[in-house]
N, C-alpha and C positions, 0 to 999 in steps of 0.2 A: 530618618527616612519615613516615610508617610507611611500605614499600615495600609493594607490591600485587603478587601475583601471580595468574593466569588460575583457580588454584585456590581462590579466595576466596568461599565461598559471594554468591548474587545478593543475598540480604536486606543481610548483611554490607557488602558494598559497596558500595550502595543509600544505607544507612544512611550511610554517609562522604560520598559524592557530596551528598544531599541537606544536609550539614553543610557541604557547601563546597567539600571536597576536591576542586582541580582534577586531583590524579595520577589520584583515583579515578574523574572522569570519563570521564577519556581511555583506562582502560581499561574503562568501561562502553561508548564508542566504537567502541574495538576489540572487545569481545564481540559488538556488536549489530549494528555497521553494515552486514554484507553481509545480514543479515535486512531490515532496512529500504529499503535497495536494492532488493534484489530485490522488495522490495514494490510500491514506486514503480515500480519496471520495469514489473512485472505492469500497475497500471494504464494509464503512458504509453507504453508502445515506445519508449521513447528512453531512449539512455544518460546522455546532455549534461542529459535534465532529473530522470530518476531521482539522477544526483550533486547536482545544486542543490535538489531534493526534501529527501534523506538531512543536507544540512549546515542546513535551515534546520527539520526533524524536531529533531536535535540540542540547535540552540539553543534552537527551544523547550523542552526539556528540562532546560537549565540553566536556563536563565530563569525556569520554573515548577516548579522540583525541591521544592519543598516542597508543591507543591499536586499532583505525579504519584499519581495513584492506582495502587498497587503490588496483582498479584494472584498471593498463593501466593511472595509476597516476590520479586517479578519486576517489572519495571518496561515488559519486553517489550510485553505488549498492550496498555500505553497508547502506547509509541512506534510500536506499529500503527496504532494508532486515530488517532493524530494526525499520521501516514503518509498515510492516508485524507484527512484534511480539508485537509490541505498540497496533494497531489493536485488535489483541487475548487478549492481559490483559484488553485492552479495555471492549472488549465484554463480557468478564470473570464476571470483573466490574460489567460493567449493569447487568447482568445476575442474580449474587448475591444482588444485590439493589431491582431488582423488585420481587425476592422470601421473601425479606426480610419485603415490602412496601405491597407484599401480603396476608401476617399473621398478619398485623399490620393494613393495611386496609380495610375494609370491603367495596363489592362493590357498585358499587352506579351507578345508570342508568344515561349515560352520553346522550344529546343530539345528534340525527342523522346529521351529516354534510354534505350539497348536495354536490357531486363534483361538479369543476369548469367545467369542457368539459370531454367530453367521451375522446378526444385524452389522456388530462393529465393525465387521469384512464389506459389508456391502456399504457401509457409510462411507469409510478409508476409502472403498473405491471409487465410490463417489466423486469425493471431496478432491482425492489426485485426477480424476479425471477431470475437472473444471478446472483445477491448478492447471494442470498441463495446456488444457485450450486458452487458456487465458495468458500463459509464460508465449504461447506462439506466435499470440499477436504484435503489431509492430509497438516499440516504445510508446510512439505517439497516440497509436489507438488503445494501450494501455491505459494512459495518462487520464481520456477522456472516458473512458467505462469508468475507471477509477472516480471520479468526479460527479459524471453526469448521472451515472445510474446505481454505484453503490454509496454514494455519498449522496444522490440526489440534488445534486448541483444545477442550475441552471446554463443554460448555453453560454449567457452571457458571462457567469459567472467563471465560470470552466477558461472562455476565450482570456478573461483576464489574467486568470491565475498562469493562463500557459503562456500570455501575450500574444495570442494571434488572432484574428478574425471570426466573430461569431458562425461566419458561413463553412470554417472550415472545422472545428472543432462538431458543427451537427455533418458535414461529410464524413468526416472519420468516425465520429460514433455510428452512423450508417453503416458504413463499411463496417467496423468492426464487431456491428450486433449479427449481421450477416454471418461473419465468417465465425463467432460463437454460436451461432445456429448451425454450420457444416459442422464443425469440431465437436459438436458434444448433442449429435443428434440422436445418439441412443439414449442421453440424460433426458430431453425432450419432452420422446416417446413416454416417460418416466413421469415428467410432469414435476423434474428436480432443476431444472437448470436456476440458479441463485442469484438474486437482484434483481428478480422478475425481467430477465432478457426475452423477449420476444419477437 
């Protein structure tokens, strides 16, 4: 098997990885994987689920390498895209465990924990407070914040990765820098809101 190095064009070994080649995945891996972290980060604030996010991103990628839709010979925006949707079954998940962990356990007065510094209190709050405006928006206008403005993606590029029309991927990011402006208009005022959404 042919050795791979960092300097291999993305089409180029793309093309290998989708043929099978496990060297070539592992270092499509290595290329991609602190983008999709931090992806996963972005949405959940956690470390522990942004990594189990990132290895199960992956496998779907091997798993359905011949069916990844490549754009601009980049395989990048789909492993965003289905960043995003790991994400949601993610959150699904939990969702259903702690209604589950609710009926099953009775509550119990837990210890008050001092915060460390008022900054780390007002970051945290921060940081859930952009989590939460950004969890509200619809999947689709997820998809394209995800893309267009924290990945900096172009329209056209975004239309491809998602397959739909460039006119409707700039509507929805319309729409949805809007309604990240209602949701997080005391970040605003702050002059915090993240990805440069205006």
């Amino acid at each position: 098997m042919t050795a791979l190095s960092f300097d291999d064009p993305e089409p180029q070994l793309w093309s290998r990885v989708s043929a099978g080649d496990a060297e070539a995945f592992g270092e499509l891996f290595d290329r991609f994987r602190d983008r999709v972290y931090w992806q996963a980060l972005r949405h959940t604030g956690s470390a522990h689920d942004a990594e189990d996010i990132t290895a199960l991103v992956f496998l779907e990628a091997w798993r359905n390498r011949m069916r990844v839709r490549v754009v601009d010979g980049s395989p990048l925006p789909w492993l965003l895209v289905t960043t995003n949707n790991v994400v949601r079954n993610h959150a699904r998940t939990q969702r259903r465990h702690q209604r589950a962990m609710a009926r099953v356990s009775p509550e119990r007065d837990l210890p008050d924990f001092a915060p460390e510094s008022d900054a780390h209190l007002d970051g945290a709050a921060r940081r859930e407070a952009v989590v939460e405006a950004f969890a509200r928006l619809s999947p689709k206008e997820q998809d394209v914040v995800s893309l267009c403005v924290l990945e900096d993606m172009s329209l056209a590029q975004a239309a491809a990765a998602l397959g739909v029309p460039t006119g409707t991927v700039k509507s929805r990011l319309s729409r949805a820098k809007a309604r990240l402006l209602r949701l997080t208009t005391d970040l605003t005022d702050a002059g915090s809101v993240p990805g440069g959404v205006k």
